[in-house]
C-alpha positions, 0 to 999 in steps of 0.5 A: 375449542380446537385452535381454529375456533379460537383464531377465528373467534379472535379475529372476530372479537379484534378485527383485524389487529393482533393484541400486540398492535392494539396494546400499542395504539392504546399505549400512544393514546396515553404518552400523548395525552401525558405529554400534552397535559404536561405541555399544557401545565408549562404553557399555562404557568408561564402565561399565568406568572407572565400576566397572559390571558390562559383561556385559549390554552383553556379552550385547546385542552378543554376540546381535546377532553370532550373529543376523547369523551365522546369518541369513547362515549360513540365506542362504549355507550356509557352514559358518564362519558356523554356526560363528560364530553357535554361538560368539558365540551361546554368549557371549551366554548365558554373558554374560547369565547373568553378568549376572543373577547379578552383579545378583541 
């Protein structure tokens, strides 16, 4: 393959974006799920020894789980995805209506 024929097979193989740029977004994606696990993890051990219902922060991170589960399901295809995207996503409802019950 000369030089044309490899730029033109990784712009077809990656779009548009370069590496670079793709490494990044894959980067952000894990410092924000990081920092909002780690969010999650005070909030919760604060409601939690405060004697304060935890399943609103249950349902938020529960929805957060089964977006990301089932975007890369709709990107990949494989089938434990689906699976874990139904699972966690079958959390989020039990825990949202745990919630509105406990608040009503």
């Amino acid at each position: 393959m000369d030089k044309d024929e490899i730029l033109e097979k990784s712009r077809r193989d990656g779009g548009e974006a370069d590496e670079r740029f793709t490494m990044m977004e894959q980067r952000m994606g894990l410092i924000a799920m990081s920092a909002a696990a780690a969010a999650f993890c005070l909030l919760y051990a604060w409601d939690f020894f405060h004697g304060q219902n935890t399943d609103g922060l249950f349902a938020v991170f529960f929805i957060g789980l089964t977006t990301m589960c089932l975007y890369r399901f709709y990107q990949l295809r494989m089938k434990s995805l689906l699976f874990g995207g139904l699972f966690t996503g079958f959390f989020a409802v039990y825990s949202a209506v745990q919630y509105i019950l406990a608040t009503m």
